[in-house]
C-alpha positions in Angstrom: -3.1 15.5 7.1 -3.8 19.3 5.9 -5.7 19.5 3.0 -2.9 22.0 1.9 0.1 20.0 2.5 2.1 18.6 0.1 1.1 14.8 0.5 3.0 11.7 -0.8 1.9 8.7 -2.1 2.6 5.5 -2.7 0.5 2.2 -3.8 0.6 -1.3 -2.5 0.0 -4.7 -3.1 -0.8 -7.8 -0.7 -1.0 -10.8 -2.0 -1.1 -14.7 -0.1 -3.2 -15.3 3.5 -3.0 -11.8 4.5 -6.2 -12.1 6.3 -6.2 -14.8 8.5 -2.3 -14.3 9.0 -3.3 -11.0 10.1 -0.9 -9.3 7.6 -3.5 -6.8 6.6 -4.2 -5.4 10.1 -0.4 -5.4 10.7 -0.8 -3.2 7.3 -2.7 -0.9 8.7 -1.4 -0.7 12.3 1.8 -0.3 10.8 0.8 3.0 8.4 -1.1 4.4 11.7 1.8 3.6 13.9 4.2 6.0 11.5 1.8 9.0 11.2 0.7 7.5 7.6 -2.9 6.9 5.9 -4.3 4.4 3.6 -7.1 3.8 1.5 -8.3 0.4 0.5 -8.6 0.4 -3.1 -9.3 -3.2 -3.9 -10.0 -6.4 -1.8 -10.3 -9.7 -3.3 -10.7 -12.4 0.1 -10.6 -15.6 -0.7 -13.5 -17.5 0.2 -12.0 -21.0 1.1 -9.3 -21.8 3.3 -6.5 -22.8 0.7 -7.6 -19.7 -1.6 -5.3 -16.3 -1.1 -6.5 -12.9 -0.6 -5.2 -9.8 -2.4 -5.6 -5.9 -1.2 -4.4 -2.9 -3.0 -3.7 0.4 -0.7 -2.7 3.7 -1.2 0.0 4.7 1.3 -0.1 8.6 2.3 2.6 10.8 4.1 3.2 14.4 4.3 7.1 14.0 4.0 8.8 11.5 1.0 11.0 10.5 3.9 8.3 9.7 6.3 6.7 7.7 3.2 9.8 5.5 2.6 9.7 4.6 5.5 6.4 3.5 5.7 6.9 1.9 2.5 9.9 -0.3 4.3 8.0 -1.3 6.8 5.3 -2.7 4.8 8.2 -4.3 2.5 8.8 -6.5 5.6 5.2 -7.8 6.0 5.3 -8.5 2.9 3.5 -5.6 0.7 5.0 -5.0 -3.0 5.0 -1.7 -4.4 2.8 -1.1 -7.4 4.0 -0.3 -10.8 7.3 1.7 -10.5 8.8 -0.6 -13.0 5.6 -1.4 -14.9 5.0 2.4 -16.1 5.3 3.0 -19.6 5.5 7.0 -20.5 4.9 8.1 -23.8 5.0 11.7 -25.5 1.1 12.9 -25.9 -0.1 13.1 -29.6 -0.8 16.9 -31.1 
């Protein structure tokens, strides 16, 4: 993507086997496969066989449209989008 276009973001979260289920490449093949980026910003892997791995990503697209539906497609492996709900806003002290 240009470094001057107008890009849209989105975050998401993987929780459960997502590594040897092979959710996390699907992830990424998925963004790729839709013109989309990602950056990993966390990765917990579990480090047994019955414990669950968790990733954080940040989802990029140069077009809100193109970015929902990225966003659905990674709804149906699974992801979660981060926060929407969670976000508190408050009016800045003077």
């Amino acid at each position: 993507m240009s470094a001057h276009a107008k890009v849209h973001t989105e975050e998401i979260e993987l929780r459960g086997h997502i590594i040897d289920s092979w959710v996390l490449p699907r992830v990424f093949e998925a963004v790729m496969d839709l013109g989309g980026e990602f950056e990993v910003l966390e990765i917990q892997v579990g480090k047994k066989k019955d414990e669950t791995s968790h990733a954080r990503l940040r989802v990029a697209a140069p077009s809100a449209p193109q970015l929902a539906e990225i966003v659905a497609q990674l709804q149906e492996l699974g992801a979660e989008v981060v926060g929407k709900a969670d976000v508190e806003t408050k009016p800045a002290h003077r």
